[in-house]
CHARMM internal coordinates of N, CA and C (Angstrom, degrees):
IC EDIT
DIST 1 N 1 CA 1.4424
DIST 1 CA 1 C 1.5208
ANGL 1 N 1 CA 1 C 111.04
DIST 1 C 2 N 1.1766
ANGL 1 CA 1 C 2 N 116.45
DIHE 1 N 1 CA 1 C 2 N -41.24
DIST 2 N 2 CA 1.7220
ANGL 1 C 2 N 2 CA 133.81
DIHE 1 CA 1 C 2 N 2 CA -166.22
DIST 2 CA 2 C 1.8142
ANGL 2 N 2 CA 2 C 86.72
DIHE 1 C 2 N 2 CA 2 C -66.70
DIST 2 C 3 N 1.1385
ANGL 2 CA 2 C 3 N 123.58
DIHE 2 N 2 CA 2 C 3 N -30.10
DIST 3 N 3 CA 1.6512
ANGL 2 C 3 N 3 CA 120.25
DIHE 2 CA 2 C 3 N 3 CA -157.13
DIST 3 CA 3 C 2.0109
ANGL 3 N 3 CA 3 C 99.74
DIHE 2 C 3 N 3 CA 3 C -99.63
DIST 3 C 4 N 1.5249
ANGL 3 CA 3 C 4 N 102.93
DIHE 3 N 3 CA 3 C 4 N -17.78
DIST 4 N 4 CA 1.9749
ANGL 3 C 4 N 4 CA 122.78
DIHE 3 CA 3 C 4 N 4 CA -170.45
DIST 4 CA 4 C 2.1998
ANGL 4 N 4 CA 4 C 63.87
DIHE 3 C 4 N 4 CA 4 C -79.72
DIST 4 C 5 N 0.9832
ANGL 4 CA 4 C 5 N 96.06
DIHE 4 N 4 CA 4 C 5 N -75.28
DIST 5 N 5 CA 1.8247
ANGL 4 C 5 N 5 CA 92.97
DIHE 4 CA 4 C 5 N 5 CA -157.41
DIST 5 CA 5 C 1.2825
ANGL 5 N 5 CA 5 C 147.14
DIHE 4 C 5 N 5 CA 5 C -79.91
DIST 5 C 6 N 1.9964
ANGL 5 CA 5 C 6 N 95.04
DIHE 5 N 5 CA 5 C 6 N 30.49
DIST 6 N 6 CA 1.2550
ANGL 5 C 6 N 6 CA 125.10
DIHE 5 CA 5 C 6 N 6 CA 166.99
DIST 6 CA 6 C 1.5744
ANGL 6 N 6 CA 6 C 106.14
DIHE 5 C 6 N 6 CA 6 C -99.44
DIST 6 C 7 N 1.6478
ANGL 6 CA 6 C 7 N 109.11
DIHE 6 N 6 CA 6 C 7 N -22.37
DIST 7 N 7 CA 1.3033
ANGL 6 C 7 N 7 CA 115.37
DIHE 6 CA 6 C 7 N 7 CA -176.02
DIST 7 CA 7 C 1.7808
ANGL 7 N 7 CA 7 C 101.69
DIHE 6 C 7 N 7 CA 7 C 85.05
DIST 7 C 8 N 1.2130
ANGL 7 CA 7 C 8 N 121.26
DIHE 7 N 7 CA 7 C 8 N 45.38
DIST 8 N 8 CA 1.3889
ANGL 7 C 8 N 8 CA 135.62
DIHE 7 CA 7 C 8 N 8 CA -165.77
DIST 8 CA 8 C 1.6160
ANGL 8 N 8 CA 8 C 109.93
DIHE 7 C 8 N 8 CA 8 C -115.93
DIST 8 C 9 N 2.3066
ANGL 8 CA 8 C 9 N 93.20
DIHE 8 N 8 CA 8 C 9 N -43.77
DIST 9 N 9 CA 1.6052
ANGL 8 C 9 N 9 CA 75.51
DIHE 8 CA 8 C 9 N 9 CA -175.92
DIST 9 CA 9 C 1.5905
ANGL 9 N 9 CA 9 C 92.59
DIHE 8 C 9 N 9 CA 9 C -137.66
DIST 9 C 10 N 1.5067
ANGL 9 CA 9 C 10 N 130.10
DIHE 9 N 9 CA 9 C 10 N 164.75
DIST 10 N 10 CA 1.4237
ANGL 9 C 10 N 10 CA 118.00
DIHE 9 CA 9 C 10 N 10 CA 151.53
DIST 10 CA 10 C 1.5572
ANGL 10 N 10 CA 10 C 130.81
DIHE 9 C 10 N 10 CA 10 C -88.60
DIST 10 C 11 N 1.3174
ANGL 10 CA 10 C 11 N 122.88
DIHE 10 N 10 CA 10 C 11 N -176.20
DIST 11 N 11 CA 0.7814
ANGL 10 C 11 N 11 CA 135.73
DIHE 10 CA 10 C 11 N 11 CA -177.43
DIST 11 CA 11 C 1.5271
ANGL 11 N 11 CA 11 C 114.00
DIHE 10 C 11 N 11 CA 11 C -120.83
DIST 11 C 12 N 1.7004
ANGL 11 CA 11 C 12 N 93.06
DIHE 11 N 11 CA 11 C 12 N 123.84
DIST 12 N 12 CA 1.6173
ANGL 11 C 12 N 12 CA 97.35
DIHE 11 CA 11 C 12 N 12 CA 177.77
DIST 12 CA 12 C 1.8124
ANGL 12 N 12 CA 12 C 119.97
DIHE 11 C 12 N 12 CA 12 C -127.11
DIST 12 C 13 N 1.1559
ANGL 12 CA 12 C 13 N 115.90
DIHE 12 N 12 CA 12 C 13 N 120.50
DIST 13 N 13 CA 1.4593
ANGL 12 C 13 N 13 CA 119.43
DIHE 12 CA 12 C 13 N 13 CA -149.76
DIST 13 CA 13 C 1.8131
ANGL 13 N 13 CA 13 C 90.76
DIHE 12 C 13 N 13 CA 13 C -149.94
DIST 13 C 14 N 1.4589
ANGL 13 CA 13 C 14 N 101.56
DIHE 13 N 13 CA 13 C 14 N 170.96
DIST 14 N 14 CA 1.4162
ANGL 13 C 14 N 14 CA 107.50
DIHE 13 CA 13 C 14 N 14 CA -162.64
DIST 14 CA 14 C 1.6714
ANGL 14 N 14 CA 14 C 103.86
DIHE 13 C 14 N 14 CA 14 C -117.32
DIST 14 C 15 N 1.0727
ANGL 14 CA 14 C 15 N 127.72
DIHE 14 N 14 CA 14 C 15 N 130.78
DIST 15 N 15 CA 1.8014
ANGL 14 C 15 N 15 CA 129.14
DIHE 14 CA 14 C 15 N 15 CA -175.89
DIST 15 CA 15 C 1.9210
ANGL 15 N 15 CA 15 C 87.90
DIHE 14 C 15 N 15 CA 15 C -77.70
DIST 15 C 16 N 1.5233
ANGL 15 CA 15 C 16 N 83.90
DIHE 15 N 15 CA 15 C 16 N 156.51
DIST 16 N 16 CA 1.5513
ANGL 15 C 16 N 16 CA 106.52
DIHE 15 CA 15 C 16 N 16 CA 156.03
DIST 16 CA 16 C 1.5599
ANGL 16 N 16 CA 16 C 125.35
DIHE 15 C 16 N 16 CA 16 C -22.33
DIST 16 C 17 N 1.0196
ANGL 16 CA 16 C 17 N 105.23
DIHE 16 N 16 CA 16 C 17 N -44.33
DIST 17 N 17 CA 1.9093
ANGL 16 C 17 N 17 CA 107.15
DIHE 16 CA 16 C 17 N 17 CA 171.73
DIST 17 CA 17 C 1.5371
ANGL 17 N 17 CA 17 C 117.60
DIHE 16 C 17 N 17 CA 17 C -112.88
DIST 17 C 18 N 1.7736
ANGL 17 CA 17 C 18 N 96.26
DIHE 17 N 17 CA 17 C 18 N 38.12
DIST 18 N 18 CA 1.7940
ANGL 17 C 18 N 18 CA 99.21
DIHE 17 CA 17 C 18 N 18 CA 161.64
DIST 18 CA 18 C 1.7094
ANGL 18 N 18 CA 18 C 108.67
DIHE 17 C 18 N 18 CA 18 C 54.64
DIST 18 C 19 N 1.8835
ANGL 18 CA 18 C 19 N 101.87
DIHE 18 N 18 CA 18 C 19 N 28.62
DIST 19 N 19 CA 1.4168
ANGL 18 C 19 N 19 CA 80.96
DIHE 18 CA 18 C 19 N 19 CA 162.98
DIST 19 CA 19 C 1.9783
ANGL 19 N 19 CA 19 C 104.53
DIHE 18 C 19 N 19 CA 19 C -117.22
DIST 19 C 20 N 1.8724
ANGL 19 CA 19 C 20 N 119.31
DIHE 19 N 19 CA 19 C 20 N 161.48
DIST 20 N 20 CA 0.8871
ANGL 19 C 20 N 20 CA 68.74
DIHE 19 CA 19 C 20 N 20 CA -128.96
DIST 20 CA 20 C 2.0519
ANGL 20 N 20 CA 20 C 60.83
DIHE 19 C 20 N 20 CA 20 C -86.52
DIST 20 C 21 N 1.5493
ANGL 20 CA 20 C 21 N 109.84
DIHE 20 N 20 CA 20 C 21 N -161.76
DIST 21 N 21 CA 1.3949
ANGL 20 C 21 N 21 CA 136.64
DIHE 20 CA 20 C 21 N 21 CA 169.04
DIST 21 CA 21 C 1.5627
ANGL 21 N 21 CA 21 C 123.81
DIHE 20 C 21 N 21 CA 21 C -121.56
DIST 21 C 22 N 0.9671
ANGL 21 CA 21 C 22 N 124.33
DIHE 21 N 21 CA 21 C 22 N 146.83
DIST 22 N 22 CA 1.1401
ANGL 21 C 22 N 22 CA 141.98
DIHE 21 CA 21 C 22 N 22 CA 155.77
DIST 22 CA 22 C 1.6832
ANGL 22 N 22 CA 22 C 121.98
DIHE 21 C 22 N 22 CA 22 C -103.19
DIST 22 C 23 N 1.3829
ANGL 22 CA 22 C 23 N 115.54
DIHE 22 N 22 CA 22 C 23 N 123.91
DIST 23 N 23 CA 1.3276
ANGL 22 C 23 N 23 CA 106.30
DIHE 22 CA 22 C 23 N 23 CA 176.55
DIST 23 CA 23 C 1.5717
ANGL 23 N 23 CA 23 C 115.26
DIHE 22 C 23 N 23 CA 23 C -141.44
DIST 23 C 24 N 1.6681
ANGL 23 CA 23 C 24 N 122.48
DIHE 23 N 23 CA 23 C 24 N 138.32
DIST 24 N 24 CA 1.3973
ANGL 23 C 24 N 24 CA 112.53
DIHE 23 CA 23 C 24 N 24 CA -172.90
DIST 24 CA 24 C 1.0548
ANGL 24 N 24 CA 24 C 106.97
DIHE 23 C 24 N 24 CA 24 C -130.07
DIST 24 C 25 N 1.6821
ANGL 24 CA 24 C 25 N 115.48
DIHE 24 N 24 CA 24 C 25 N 143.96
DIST 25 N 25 CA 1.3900
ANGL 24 C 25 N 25 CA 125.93
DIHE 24 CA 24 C 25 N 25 CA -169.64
DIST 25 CA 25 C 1.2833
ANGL 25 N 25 CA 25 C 121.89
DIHE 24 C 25 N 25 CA 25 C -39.16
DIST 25 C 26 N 1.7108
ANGL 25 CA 25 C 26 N 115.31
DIHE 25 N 25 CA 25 C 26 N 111.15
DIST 26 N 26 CA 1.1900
ANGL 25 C 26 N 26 CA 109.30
DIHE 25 CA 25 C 26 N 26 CA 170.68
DIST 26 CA 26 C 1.7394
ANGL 26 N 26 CA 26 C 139.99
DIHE 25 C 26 N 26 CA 26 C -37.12
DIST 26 C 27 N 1.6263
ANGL 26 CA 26 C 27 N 103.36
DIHE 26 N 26 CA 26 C 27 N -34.18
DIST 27 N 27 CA 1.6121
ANGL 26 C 27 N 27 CA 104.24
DIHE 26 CA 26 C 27 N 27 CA 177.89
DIST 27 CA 27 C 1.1714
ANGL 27 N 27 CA 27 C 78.36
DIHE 26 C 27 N 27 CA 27 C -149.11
DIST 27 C 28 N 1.3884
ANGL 27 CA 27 C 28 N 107.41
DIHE 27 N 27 CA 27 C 28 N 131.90
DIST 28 N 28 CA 1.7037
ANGL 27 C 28 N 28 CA 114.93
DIHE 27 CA 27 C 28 N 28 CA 167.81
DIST 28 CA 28 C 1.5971
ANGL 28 N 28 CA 28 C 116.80
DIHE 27 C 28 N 28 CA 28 C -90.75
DIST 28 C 29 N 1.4282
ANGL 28 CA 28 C 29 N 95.83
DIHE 28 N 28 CA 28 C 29 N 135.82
DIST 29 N 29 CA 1.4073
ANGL 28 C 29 N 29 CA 91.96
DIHE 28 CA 28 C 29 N 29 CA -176.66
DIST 29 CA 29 C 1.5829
ANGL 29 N 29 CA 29 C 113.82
DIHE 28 C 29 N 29 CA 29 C -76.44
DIST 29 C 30 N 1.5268
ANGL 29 CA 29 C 30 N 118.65
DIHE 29 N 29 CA 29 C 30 N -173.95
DIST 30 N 30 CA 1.4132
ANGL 29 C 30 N 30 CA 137.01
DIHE 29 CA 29 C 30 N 30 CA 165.86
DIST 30 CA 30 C 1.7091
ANGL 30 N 30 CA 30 C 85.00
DIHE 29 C 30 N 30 CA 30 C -87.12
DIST 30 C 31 N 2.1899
ANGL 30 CA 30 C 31 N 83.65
DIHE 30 N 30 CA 30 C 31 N 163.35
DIST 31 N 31 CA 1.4342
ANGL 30 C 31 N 31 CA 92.43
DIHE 30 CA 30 C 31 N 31 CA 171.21
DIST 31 CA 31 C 1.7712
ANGL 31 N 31 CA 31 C 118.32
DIHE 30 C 31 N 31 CA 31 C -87.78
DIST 31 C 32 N 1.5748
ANGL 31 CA 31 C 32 N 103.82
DIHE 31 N 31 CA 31 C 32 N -13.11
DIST 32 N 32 CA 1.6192
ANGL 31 C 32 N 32 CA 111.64
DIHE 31 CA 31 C 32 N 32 CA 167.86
DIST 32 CA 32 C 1.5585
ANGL 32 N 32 CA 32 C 108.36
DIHE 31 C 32 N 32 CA 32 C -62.36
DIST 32 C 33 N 1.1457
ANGL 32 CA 32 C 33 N 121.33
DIHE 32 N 32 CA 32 C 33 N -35.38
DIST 33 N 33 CA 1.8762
ANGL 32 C 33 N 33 CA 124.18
DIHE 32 CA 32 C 33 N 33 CA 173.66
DIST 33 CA 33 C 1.4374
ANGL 33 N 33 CA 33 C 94.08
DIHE 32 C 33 N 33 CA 33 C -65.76
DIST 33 C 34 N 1.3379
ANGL 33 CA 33 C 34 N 133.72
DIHE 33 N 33 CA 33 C 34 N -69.46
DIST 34 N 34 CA 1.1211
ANGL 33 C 34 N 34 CA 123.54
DIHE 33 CA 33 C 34 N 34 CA -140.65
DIST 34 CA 34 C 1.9198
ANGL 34 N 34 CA 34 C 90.21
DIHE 33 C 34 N 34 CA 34 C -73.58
DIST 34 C 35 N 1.0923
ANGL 34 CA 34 C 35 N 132.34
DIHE 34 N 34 CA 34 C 35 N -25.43
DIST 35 N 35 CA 1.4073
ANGL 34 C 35 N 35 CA 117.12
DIHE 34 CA 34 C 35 N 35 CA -159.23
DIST 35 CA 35 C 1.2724
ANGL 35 N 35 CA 35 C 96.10
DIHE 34 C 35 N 35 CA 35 C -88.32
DIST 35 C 36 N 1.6280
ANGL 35 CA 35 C 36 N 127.37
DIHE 35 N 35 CA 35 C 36 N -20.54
DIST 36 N 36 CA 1.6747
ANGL 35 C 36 N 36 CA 115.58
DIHE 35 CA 35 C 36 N 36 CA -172.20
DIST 36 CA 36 C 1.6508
ANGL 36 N 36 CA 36 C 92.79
DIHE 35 C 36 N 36 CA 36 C -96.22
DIST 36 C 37 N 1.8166
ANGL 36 CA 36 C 37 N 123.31
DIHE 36 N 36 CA 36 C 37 N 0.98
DIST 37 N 37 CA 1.5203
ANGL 36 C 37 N 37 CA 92.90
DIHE 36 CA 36 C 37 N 37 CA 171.80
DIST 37 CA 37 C 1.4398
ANGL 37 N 37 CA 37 C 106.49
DIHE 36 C 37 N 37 CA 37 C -85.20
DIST 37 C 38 N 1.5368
ANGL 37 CA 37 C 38 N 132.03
DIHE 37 N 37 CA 37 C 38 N -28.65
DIST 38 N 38 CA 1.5850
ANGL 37 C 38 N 38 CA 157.82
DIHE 37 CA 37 C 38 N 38 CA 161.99
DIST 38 CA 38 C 1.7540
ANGL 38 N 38 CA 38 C 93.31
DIHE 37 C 38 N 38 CA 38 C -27.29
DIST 38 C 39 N 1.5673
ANGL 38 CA 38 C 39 N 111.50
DIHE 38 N 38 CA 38 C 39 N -66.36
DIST 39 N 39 CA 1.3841
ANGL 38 C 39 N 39 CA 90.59
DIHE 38 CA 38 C 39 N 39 CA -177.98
DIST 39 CA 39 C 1.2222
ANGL 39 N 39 CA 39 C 133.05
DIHE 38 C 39 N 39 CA 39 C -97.53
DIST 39 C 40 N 1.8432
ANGL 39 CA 39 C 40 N 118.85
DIHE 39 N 39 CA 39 C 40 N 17.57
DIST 40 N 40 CA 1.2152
ANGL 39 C 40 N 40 CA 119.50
DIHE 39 CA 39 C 40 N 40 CA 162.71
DIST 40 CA 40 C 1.5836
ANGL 40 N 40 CA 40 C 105.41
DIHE 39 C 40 N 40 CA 40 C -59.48
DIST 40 C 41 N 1.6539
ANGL 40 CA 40 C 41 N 108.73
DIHE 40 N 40 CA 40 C 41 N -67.54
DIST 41 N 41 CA 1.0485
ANGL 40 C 41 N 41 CA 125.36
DIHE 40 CA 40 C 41 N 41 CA -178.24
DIST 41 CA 41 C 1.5060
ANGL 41 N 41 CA 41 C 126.86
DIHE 40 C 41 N 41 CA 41 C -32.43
DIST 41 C 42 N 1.6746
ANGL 41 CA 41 C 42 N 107.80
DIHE 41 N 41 CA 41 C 42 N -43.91
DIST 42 N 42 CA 1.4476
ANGL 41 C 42 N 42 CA 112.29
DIHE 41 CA 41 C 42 N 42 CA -178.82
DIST 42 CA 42 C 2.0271
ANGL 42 N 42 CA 42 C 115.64
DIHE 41 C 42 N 42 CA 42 C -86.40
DIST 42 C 43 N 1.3216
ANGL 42 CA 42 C 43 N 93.39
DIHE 42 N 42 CA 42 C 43 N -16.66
DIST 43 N 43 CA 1.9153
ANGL 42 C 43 N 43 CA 96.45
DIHE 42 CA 42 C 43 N 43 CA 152.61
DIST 43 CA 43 C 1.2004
ANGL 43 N 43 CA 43 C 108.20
DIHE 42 C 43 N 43 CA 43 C -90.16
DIST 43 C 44 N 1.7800
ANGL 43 CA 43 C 44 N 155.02
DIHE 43 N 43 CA 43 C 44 N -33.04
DIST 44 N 44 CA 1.2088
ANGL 43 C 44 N 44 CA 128.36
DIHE 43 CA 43 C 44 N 44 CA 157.69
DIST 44 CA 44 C 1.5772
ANGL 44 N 44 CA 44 C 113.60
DIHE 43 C 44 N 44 CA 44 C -42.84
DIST 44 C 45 N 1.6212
ANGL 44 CA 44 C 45 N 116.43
DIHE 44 N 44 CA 44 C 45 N -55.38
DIST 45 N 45 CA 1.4055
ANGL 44 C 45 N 45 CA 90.86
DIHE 44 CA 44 C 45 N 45 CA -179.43
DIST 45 CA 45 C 1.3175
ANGL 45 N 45 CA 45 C 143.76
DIHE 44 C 45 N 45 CA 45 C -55.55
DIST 45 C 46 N 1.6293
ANGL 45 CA 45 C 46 N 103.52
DIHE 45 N 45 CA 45 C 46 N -41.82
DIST 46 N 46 CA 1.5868
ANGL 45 C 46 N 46 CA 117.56
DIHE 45 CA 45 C 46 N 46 CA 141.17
DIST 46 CA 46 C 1.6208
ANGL 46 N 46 CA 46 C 123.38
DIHE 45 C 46 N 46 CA 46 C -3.55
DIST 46 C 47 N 1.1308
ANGL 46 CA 46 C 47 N 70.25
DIHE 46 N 46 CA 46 C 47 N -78.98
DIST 47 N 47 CA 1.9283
ANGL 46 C 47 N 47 CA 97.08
DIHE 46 CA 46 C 47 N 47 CA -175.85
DIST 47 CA 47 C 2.0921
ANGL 47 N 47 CA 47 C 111.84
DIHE 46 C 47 N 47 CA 47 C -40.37
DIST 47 C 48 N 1.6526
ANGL 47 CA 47 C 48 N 84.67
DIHE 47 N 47 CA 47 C 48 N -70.62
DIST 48 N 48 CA 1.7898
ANGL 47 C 48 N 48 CA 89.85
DIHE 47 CA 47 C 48 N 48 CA 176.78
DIST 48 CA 48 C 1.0914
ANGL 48 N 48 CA 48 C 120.41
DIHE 47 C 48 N 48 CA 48 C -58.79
DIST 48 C 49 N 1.5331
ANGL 48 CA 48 C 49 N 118.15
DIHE 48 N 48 CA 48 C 49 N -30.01
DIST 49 N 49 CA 1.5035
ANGL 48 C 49 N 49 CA 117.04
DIHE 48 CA 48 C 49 N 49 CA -170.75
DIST 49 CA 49 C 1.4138
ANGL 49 N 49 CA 49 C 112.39
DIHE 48 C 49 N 49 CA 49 C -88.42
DIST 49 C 50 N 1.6809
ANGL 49 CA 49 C 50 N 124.17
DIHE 49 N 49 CA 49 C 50 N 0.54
DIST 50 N 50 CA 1.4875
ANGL 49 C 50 N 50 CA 121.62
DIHE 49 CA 49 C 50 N 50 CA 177.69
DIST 50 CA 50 C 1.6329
ANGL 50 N 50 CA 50 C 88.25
DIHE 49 C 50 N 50 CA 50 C -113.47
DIST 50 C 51 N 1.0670
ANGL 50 CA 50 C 51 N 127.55
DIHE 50 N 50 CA 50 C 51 N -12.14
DIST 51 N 51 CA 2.0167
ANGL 50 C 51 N 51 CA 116.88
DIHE 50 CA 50 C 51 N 51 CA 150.12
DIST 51 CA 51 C 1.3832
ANGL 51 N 51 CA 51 C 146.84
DIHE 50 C 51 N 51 CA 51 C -56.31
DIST 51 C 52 N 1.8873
ANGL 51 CA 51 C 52 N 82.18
DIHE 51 N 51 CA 51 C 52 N -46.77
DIST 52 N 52 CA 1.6619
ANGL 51 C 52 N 52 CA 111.83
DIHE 51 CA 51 C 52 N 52 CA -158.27
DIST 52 CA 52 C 1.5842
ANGL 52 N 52 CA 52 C 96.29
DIHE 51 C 52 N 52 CA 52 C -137.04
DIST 52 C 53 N 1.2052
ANGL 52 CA 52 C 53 N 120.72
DIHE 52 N 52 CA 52 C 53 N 18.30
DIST 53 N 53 CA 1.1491
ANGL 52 C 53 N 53 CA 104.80
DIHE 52 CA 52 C 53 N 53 CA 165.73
DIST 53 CA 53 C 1.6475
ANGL 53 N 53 CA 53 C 123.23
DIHE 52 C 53 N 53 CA 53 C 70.42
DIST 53 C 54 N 1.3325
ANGL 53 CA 53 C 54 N 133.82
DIHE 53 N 53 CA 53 C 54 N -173.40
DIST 54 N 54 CA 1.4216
ANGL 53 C 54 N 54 CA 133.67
DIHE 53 CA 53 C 54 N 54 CA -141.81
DIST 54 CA 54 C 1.1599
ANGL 54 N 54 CA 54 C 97.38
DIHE 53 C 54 N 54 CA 54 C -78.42
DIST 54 C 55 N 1.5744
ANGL 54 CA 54 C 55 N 128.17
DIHE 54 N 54 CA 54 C 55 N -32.90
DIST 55 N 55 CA 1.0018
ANGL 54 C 55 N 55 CA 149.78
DIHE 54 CA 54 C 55 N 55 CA -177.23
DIST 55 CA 55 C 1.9871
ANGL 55 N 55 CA 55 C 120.19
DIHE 54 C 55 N 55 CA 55 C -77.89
DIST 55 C 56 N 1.2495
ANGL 55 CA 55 C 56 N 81.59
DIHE 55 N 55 CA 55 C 56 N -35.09
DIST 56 N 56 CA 1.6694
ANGL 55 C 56 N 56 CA 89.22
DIHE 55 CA 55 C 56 N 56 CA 178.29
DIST 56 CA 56 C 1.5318
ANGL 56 N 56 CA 56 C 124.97
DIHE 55 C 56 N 56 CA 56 C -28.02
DIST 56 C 57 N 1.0243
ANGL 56 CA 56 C 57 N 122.26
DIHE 56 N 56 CA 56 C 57 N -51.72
DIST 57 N 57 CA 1.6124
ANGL 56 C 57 N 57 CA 138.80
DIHE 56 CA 56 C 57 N 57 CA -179.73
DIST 57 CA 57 C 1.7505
ANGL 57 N 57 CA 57 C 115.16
DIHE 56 C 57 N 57 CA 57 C -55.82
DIST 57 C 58 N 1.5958
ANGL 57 CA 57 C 58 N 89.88
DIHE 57 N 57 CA 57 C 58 N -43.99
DIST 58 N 58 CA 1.8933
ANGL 57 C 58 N 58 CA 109.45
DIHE 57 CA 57 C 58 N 58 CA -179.33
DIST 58 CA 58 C 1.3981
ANGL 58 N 58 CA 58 C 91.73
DIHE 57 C 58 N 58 CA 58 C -57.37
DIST 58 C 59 N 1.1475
ANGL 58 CA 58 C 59 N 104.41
DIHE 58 N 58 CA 58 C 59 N -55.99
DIST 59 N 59 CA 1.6133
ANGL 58 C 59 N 59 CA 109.82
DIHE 58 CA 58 C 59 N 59 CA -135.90
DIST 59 CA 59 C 1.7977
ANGL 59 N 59 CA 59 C 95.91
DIHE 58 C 59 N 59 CA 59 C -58.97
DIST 59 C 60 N 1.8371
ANGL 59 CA 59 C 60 N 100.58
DIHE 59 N 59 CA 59 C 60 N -58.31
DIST 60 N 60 CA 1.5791
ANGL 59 C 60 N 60 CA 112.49
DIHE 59 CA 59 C 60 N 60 CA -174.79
DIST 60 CA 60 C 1.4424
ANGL 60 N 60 CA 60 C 101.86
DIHE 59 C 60 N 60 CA 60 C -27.09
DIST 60 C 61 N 2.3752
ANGL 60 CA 60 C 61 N 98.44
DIHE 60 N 60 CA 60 C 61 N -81.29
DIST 61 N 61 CA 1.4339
ANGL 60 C 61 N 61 CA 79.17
DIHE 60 CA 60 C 61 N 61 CA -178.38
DIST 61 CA 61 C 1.4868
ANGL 61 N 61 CA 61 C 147.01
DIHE 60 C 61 N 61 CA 61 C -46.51
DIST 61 C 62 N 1.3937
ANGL 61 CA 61 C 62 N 112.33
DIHE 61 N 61 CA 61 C 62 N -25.41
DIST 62 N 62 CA 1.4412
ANGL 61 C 62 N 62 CA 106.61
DIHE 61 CA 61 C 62 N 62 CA -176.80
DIST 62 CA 62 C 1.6404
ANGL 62 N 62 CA 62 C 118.62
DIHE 61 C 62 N 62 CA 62 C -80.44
DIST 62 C 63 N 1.3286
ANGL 62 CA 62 C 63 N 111.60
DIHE 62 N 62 CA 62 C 63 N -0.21
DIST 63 N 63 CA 1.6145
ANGL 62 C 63 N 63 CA 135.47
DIHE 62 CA 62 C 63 N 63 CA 159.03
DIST 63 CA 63 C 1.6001
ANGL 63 N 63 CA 63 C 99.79
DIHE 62 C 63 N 63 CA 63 C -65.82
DIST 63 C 64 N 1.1678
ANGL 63 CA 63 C 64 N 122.93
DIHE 63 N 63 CA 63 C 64 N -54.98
DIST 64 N 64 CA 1.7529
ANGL 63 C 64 N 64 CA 123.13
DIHE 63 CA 63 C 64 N 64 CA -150.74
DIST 64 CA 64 C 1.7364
ANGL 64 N 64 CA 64 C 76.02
DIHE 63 C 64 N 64 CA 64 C -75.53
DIST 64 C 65 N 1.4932
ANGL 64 CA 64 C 65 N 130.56
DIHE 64 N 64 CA 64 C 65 N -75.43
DIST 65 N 65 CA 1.3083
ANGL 64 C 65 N 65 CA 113.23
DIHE 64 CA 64 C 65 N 65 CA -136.70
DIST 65 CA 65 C 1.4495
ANGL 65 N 65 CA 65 C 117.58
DIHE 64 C 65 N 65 CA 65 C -100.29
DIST 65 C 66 N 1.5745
ANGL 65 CA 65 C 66 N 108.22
DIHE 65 N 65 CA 65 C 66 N 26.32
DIST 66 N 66 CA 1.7451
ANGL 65 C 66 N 66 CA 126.61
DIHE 65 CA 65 C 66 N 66 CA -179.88
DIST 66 CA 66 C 1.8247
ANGL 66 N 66 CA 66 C 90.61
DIHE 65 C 66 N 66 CA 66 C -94.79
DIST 66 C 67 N 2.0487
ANGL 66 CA 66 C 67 N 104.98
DIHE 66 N 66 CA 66 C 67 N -32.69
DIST 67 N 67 CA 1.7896
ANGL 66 C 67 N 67 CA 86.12
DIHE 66 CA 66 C 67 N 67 CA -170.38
DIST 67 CA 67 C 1.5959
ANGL 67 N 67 CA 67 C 96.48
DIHE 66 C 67 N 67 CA 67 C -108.07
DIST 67 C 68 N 1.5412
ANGL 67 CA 67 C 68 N 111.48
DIHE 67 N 67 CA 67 C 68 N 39.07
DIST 68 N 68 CA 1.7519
ANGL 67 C 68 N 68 CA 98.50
DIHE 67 CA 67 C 68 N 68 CA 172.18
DIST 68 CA 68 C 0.9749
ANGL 68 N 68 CA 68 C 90.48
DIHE 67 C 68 N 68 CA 68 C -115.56
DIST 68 C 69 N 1.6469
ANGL 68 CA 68 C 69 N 99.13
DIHE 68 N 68 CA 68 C 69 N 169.87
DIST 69 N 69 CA 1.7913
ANGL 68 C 69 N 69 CA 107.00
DIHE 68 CA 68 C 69 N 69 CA -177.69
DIST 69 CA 69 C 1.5893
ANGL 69 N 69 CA 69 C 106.18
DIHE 68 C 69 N 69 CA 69 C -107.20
DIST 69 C 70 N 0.9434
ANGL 69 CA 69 C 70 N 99.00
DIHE 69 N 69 CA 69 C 70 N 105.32
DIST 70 N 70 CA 1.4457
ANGL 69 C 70 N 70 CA 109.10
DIHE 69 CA 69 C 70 N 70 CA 172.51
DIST 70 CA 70 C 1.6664
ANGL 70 N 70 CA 70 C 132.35
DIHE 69 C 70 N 70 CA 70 C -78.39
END
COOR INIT
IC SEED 1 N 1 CA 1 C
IC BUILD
């Protein structure tokens, strides 16, 4: 993903009717963006897992994308 949002690599994946796509980062980031989103992320996990335990981090994310609509 870190390499989809340098604008380095694309992404190739298949739609709903098995056809397949290619898609490339709309605005590519810098590598100073991508390393301060790396350590938001790795103090959120921090964070949940000295709350909620080993599990804490799973759980959040699997909270955010059980109530999005995908």
């Amino acid at each position: 993903m870190c390499e989809f949002d340098l604008g380095r690599q694309s992404l190739e994946m298949l739609d709903g009717d098995g056809e397949d796509l290619t898609m490339t980062s709309p605005s590519a980031k810098s590598i100073d963006e991508i390393v301060a989103c790396l350590k938001r992320i790795r103090k959120s996990i921090d964070m949940w897992t000295r709350e909620c335990g080993r599990r804490g981090y799973c759980d959040f994310i699997d909270g955010i994308f059980s109530s999005a609509d995908l």
